[in-house]
Chimera marker file (.cmm) of the C-alpha trace (Angstrom):
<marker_set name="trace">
<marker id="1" x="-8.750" y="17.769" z="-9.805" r="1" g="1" b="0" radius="0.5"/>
<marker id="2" x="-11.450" y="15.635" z="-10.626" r="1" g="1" b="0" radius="0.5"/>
<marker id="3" x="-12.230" y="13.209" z="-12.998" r="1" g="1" b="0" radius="0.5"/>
<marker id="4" x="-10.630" y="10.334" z="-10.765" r="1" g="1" b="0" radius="0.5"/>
<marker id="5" x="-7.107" y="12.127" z="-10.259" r="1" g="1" b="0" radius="0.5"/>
<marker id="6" x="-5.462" y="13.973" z="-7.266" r="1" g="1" b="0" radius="0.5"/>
<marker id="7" x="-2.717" y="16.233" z="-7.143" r="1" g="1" b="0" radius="0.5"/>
<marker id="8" x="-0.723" y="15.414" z="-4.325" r="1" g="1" b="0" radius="0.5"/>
<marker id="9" x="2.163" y="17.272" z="-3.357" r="1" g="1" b="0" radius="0.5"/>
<marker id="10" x="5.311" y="15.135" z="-1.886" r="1" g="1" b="0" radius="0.5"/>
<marker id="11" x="8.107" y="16.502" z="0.008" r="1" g="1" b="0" radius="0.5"/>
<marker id="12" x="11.681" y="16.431" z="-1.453" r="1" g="1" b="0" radius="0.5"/>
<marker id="13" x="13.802" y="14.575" z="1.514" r="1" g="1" b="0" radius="0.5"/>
<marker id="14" x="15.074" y="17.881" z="4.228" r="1" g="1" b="0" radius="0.5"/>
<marker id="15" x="13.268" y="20.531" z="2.384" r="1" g="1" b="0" radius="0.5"/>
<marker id="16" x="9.663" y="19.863" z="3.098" r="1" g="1" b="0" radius="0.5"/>
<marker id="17" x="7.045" y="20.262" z="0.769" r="1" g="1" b="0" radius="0.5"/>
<marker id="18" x="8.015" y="23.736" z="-0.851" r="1" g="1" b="0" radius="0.5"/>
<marker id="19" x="10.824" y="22.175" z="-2.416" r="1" g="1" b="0" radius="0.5"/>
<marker id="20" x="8.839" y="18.864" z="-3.202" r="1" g="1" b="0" radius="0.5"/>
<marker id="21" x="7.244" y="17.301" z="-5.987" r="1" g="1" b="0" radius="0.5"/>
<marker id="22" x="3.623" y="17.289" z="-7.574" r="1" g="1" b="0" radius="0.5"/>
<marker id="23" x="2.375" y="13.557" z="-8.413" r="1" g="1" b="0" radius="0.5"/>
<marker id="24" x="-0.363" y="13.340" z="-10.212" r="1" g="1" b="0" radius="0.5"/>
<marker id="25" x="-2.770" y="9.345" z="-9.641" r="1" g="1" b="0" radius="0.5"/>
<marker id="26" x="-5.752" y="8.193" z="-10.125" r="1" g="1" b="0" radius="0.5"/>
<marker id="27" x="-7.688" y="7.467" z="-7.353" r="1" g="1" b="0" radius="0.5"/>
<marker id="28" x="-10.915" y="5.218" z="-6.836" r="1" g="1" b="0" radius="0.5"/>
<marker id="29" x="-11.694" y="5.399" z="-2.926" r="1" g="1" b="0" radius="0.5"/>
<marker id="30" x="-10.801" y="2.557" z="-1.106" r="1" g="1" b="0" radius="0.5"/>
<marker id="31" x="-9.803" y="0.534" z="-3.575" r="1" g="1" b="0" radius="0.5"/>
<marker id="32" x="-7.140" y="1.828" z="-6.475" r="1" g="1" b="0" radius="0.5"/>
<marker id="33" x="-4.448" y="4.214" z="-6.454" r="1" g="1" b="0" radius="0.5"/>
<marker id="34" x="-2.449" y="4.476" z="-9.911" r="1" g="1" b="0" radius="0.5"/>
<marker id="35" x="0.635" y="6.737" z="-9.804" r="1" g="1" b="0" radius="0.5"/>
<marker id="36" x="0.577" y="8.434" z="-13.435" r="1" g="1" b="0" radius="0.5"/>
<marker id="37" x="3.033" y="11.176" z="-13.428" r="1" g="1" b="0" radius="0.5"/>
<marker id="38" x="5.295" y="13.039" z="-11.153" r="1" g="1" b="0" radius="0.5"/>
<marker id="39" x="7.644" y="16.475" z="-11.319" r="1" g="1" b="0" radius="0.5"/>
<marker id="40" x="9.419" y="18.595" z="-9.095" r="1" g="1" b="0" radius="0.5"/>
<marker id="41" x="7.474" y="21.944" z="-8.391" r="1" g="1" b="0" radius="0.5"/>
<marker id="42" x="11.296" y="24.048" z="-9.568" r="1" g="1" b="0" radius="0.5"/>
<marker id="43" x="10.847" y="22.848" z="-12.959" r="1" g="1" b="0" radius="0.5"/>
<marker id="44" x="7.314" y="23.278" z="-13.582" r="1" g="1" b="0" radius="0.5"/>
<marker id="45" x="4.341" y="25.318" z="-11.479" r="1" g="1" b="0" radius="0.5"/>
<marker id="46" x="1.854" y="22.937" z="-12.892" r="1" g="1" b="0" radius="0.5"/>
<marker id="47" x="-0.323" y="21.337" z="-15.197" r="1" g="1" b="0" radius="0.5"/>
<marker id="48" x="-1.104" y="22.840" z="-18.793" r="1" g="1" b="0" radius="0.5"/>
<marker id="49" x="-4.348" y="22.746" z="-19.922" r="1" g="1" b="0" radius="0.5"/>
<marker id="50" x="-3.316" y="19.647" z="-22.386" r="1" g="1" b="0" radius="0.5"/>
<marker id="51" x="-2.313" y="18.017" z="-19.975" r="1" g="1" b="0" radius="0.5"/>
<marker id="52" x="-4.940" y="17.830" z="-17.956" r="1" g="1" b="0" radius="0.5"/>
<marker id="53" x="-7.379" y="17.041" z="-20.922" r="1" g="1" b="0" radius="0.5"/>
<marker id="54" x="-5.076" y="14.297" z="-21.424" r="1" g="1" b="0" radius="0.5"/>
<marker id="55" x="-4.921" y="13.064" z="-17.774" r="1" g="1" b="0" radius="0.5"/>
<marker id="56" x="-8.768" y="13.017" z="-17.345" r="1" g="1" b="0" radius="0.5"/>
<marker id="57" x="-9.121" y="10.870" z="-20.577" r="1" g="1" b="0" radius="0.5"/>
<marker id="58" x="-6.955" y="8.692" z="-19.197" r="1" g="1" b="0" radius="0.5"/>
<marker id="59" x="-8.325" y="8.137" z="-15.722" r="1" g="1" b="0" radius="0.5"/>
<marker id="60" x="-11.393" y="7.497" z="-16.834" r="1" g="1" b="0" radius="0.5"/>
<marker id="61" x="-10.162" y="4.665" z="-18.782" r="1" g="1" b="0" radius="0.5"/>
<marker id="62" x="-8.137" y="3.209" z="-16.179" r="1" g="1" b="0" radius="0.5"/>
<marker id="63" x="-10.757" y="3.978" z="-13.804" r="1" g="1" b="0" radius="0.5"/>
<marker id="64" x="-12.673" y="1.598" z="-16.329" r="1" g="1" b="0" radius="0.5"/>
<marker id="65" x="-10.173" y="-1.561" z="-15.946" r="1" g="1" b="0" radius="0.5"/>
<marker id="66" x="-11.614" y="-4.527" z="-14.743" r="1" g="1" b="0" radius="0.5"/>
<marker id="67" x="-9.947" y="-6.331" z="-11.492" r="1" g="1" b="0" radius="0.5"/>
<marker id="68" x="-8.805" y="-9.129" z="-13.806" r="1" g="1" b="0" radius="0.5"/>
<marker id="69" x="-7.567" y="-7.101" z="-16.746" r="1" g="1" b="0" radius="0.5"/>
<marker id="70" x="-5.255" y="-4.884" z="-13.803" r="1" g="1" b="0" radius="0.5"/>
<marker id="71" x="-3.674" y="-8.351" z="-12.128" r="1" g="1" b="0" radius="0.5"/>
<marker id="72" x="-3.318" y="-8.842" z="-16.061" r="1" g="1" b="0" radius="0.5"/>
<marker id="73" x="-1.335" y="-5.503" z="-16.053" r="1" g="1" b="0" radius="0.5"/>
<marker id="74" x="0.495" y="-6.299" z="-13.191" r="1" g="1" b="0" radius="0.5"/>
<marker id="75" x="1.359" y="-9.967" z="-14.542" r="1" g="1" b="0" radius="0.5"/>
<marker id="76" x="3.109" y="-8.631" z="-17.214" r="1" g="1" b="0" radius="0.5"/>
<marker id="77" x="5.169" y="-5.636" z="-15.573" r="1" g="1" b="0" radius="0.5"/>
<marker id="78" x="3.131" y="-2.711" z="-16.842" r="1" g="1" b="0" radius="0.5"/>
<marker id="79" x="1.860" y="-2.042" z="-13.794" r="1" g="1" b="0" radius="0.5"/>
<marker id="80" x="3.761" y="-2.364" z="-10.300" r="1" g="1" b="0" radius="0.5"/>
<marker id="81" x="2.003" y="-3.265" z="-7.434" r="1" g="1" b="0" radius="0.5"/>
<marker id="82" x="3.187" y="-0.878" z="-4.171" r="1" g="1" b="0" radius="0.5"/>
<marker id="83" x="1.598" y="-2.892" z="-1.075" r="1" g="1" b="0" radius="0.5"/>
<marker id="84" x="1.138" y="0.005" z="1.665" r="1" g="1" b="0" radius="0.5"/>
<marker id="85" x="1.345" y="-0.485" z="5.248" r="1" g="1" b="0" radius="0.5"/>
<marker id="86" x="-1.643" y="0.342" z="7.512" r="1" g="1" b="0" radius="0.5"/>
<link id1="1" id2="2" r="1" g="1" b="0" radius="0.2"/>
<link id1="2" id2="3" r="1" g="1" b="0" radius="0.2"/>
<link id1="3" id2="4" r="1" g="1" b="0" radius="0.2"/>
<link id1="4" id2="5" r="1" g="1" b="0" radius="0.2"/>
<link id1="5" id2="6" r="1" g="1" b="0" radius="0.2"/>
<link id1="6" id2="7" r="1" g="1" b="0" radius="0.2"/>
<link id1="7" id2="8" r="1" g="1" b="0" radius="0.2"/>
<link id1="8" id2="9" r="1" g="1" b="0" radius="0.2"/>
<link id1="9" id2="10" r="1" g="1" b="0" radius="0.2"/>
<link id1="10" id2="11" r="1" g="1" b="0" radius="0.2"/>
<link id1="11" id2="12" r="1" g="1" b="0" radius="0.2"/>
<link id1="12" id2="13" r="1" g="1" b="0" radius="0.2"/>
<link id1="13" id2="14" r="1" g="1" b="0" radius="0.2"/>
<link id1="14" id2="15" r="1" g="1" b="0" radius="0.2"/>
<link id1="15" id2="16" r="1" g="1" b="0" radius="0.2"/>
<link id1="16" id2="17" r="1" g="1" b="0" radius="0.2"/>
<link id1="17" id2="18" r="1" g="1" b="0" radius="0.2"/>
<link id1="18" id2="19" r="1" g="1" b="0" radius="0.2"/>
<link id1="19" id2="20" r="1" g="1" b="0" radius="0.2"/>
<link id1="20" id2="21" r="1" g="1" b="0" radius="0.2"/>
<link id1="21" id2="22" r="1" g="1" b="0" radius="0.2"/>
<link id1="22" id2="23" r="1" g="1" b="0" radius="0.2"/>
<link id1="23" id2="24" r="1" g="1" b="0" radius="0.2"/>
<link id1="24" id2="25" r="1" g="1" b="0" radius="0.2"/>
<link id1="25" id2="26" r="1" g="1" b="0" radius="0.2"/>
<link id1="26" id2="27" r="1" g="1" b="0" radius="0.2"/>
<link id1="27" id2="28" r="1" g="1" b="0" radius="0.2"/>
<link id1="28" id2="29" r="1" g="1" b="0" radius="0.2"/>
<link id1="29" id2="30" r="1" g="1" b="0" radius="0.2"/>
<link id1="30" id2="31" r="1" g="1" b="0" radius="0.2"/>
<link id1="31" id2="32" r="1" g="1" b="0" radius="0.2"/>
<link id1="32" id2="33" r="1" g="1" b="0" radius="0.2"/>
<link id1="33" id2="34" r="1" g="1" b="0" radius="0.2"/>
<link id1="34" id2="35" r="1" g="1" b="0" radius="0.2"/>
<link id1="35" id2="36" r="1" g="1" b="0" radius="0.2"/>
<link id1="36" id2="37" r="1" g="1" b="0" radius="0.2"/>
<link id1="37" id2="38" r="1" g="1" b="0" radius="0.2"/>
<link id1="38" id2="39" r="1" g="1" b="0" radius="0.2"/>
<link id1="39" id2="40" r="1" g="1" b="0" radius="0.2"/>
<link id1="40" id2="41" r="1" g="1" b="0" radius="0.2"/>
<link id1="41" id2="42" r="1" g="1" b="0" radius="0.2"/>
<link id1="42" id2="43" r="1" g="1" b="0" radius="0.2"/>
<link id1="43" id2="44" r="1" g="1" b="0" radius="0.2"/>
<link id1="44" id2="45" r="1" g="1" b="0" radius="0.2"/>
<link id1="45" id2="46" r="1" g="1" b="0" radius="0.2"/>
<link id1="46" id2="47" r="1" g="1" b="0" radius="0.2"/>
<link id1="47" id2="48" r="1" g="1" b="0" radius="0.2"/>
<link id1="48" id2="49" r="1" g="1" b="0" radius="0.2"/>
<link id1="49" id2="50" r="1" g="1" b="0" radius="0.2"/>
<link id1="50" id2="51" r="1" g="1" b="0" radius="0.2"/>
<link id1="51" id2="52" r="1" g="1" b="0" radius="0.2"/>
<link id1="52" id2="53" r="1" g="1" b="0" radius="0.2"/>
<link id1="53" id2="54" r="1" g="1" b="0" radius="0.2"/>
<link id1="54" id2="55" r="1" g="1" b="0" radius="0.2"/>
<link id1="55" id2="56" r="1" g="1" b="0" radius="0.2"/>
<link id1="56" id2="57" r="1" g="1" b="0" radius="0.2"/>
<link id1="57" id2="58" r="1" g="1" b="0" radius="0.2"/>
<link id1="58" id2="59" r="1" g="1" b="0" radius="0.2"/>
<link id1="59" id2="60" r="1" g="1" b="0" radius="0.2"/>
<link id1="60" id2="61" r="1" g="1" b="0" radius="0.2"/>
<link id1="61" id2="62" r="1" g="1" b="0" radius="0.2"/>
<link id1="62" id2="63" r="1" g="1" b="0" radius="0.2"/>
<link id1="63" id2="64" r="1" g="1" b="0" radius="0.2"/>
<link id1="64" id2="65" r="1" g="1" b="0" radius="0.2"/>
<link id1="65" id2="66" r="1" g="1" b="0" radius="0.2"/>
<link id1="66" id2="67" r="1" g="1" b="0" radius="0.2"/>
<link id1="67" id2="68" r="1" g="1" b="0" radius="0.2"/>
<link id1="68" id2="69" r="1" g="1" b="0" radius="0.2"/>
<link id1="69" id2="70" r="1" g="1" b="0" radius="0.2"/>
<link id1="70" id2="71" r="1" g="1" b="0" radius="0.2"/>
<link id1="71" id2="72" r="1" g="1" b="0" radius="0.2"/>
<link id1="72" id2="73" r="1" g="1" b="0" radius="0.2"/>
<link id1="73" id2="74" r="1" g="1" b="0" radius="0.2"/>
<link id1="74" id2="75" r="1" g="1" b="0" radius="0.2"/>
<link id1="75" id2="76" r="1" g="1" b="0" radius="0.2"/>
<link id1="76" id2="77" r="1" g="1" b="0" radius="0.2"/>
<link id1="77" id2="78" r="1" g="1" b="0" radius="0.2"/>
<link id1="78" id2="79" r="1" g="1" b="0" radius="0.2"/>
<link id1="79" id2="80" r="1" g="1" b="0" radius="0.2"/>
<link id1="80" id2="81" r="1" g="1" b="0" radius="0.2"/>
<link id1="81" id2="82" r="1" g="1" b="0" radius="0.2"/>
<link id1="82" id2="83" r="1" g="1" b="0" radius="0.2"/>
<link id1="83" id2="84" r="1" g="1" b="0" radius="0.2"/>
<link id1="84" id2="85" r="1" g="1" b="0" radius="0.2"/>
<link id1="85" id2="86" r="1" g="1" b="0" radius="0.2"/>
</marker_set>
């Protein structure tokens, strides 16, 4: 998508991906994944072009968040730290 966000598509538990969800985070390589929004694909195709205006802006300021001013976030429960298993 770019600007610092994927699309990813997740599957809905026994239905696979077609019947899934879209999430939409903001992704620095190897270092920081933020989940930002999520829907299922039956109640909407897709982004609107607002939407994704809105989304970009907004990656590229989190994108712009210092290490210290995230643990900061995280500190104070507006962001949620998901620790992923290699």
């Amino acid at each position: 998508m770019g600007a610092g966000l994927i699309k990813d598509r997740t599957p809905k538990s026994g239905q696979g991906k077609r019947g899934g969800y879209r999430t939409i985070l903001v992704y620095r390589k190897n270092d920081l994944a933020i989940f930002i929004y999520g829907f299922a694909k039956n109640e909407k195709k897709n982004l609107d072009k607002n939407e994704l205006i809105y989304f970009k802006k907004l990656a590229n300021d989190l994108l712009k968040l210092s290490d210290r001013k995230i643990l900061e976030l995280e500190r104070e429960g507006t962001f949620i730290k998901v620790k992923v298993q290699k």
